[in-house]
N, C-alpha and C positions, 0 to 999 in steps of 0.2 A: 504494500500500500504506500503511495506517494506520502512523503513527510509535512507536504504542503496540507492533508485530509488529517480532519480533527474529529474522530465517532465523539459522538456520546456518553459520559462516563454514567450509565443508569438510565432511568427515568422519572429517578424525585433527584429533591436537592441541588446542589451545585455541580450541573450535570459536562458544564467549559470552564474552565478557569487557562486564559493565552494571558501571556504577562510577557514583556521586553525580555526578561533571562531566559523564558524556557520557549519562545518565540525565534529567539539569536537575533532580536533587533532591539529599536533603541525606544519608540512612541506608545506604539499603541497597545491595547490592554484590551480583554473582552470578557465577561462570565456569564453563562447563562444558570438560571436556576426554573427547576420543574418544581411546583410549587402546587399541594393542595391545601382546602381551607384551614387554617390556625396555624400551617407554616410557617416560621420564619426564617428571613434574609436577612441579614448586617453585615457591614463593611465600613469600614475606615478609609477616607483619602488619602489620608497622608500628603505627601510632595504630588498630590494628581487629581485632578478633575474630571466629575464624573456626569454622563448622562444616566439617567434611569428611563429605561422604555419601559411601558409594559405592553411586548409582543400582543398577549389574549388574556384573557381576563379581568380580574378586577383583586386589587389588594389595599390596604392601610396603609402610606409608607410618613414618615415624620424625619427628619434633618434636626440634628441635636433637640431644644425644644418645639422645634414651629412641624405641629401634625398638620397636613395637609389633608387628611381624610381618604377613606375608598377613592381611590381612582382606579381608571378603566372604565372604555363604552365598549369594546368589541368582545365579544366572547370568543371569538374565533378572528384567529387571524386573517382569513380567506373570507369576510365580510369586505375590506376592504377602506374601508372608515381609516381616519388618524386615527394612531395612539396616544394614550395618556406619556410625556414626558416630562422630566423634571431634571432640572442641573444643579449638581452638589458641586461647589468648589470644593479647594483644597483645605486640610484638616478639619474635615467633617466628618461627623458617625452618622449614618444612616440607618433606617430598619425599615422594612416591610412586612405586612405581615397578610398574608392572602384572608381574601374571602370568600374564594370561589377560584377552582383550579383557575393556576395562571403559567404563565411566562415570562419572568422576569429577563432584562438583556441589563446590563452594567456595563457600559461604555467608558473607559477609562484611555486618559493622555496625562501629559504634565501639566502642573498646572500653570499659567502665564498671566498675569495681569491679574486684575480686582474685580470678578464678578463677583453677583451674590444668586441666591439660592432662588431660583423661581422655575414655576410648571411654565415650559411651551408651547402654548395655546398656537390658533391660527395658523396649523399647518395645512398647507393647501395642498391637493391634489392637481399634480403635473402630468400633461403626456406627453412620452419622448418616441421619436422615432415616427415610422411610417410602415404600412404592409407587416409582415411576420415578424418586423424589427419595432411593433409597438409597445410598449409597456407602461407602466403608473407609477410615478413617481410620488413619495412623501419627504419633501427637503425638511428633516426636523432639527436639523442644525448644520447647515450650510454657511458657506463665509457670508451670507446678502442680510445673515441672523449675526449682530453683532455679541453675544451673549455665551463666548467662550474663549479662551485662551490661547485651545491647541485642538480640539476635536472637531471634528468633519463627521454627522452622523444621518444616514438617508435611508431611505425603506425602496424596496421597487418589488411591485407584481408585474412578473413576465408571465401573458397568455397562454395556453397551449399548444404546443407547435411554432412558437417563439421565441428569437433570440434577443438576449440583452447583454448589457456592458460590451452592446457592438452598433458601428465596427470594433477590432480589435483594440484598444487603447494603452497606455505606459503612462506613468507617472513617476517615474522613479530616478531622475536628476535634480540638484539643488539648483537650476536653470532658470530662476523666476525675472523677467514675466512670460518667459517662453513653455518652462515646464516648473514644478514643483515636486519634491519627493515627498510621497506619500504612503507609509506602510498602511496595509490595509486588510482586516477580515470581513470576511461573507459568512455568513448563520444563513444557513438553509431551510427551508419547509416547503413541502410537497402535497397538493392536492389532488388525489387522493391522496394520505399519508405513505401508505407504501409504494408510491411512484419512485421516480428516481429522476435525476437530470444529470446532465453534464458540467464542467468546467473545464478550461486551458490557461494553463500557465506556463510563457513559455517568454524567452528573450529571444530579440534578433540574431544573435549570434548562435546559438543554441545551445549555449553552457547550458539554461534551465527551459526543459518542456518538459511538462506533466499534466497528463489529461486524465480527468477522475472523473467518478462514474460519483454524485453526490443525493445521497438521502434525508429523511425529514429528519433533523434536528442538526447536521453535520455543519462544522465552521471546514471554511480554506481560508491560509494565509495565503496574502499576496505580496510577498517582499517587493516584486519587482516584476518589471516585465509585462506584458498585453493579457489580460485576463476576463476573456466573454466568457458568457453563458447558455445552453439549447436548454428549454423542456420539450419533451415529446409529446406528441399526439396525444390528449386524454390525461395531462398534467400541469396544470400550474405550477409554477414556481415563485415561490418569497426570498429574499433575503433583505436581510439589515444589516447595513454595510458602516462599518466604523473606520476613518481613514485620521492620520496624525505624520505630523513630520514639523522638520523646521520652521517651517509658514502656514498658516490657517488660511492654503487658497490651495483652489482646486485646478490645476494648469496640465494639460493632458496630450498626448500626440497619438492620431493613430497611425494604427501600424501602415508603413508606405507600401503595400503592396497592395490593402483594403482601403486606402484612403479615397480613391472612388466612389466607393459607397456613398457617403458622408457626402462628398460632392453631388452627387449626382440627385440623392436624398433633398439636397438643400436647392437644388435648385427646380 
């Protein structure tokens, strides 16, 4: 199995935990927790700044004293609605505490500058692409959200029979305003759950290709390199994409052999 594929460790609990050490990079952070009701979730920031999604369900979560109450409106991810989000700066405790099976996502970077602690409202729903390369975008902290230091974090439903994060794209030079590097995970979900979908991770030169075959709940890192997506016939695809590097901007190139597309699309 490619090293870039992250199973599931269970189905309760803290089911991902990617951090910069056991990752081999330097930003980005990700933990998913399977949660059912009187569950709970807690974490410390420390030196890092944190989003809180919650994927599906609905839970309690509170930030040192300020409770914020049950949040979550989707019970399923595959409604398609925003999710409830919230951003913890740095050296905060957080807790969650489900009320109804949920999915928590902990989006972690370092932390940069002086936010403070608030839900994400007003996420809008985006469509990207054209023909079998359309999909739905939720920018829930994108750089156009001023409301964080280091973290890049976005939702996409790709249809079925679908591709996404195409054309092929790269982001991985400290090249700004031409490119920015951007370590990046993908958390998968599959409708029907036991579907499956693809990914490609691979550099122009070939040092890195790995093409994995991805199921419901599975993370890929993307250190580097062009990294799209297929679902097949009779499968949706989710993922929620957490990206972090030296600059909080999103500066991308595709790949010159697919950049046609993209042309051709736009015009």
């Amino acid at each position: 199995m490619s090293h870039l594929l992250i199973r599931p460790q269970g189905v309760r609990g803290k089911v991902h935990e990617v951090s910069p050490e056991n990752a081999g990079w330097r930003h980005v952070g990700f933990e998913a927790h399977r949660m059912q009701p009187g569950d709970v979730a807690t974490g410390a920031t420390g030196d890092r700044e944190a989003i809180l999604v919650l994927v599906e369900g609905k839970a309690r979560i509170s930030v040192e004293k300020t409770n914020f109450g049950e949040l979550g409106q989707r019970m399923n991810v595959f409604e398609g609605t925003p999710p409830a989000a919230l951003y913890v700066p740095g050296a905060k405790h957080w807790a969650a505490t489900a009320t109804t099976d949920c999915v928590l996502a902990v989006c972690l970077a370092p932390a940069k500058g002086n936010y403070p602690v608030r839900l994400i409202e007003g996420i809008a729903r985006v469509t990207r692409g054209v023909g079998p390369n359309t999909r739905f975008i939720h920018p829930i902290a994108m750089e156009e959200r001023d409301i964080a230091g280091s973290l890049l974090v976005t939702e996409v439903f790709t249809p079925a029979g679908h591709w996404s994060s195409y054309p092929p794209h790269r982001h991985d030079e400290d090249d700004y305003p031409n490119m920015t590097y951007l370590e990046e995970t993908y958390y998968h979900r599959l409708n029907p759950a036991q579907g499956f979908g693809f990914q490609r991770v691979w550099t122009e030169d070939g040092a890195l290709d790995e093409t994995m075959a991805v199921h419901d709940h599975d993370v890929v890192l993307v250190p580097k390199g062009h990294h799209p997506c297929g679902a097949p016939h009779g499968y949706e695809m989710y993922y929620l994409n957490v990206m972090a590097g030296p600059l909080r901007k999103w500066r991308f190139k595709n790949h010159p052999d697919h950049q046609w597309i993209a042309t051709r699309d736009a015009g």
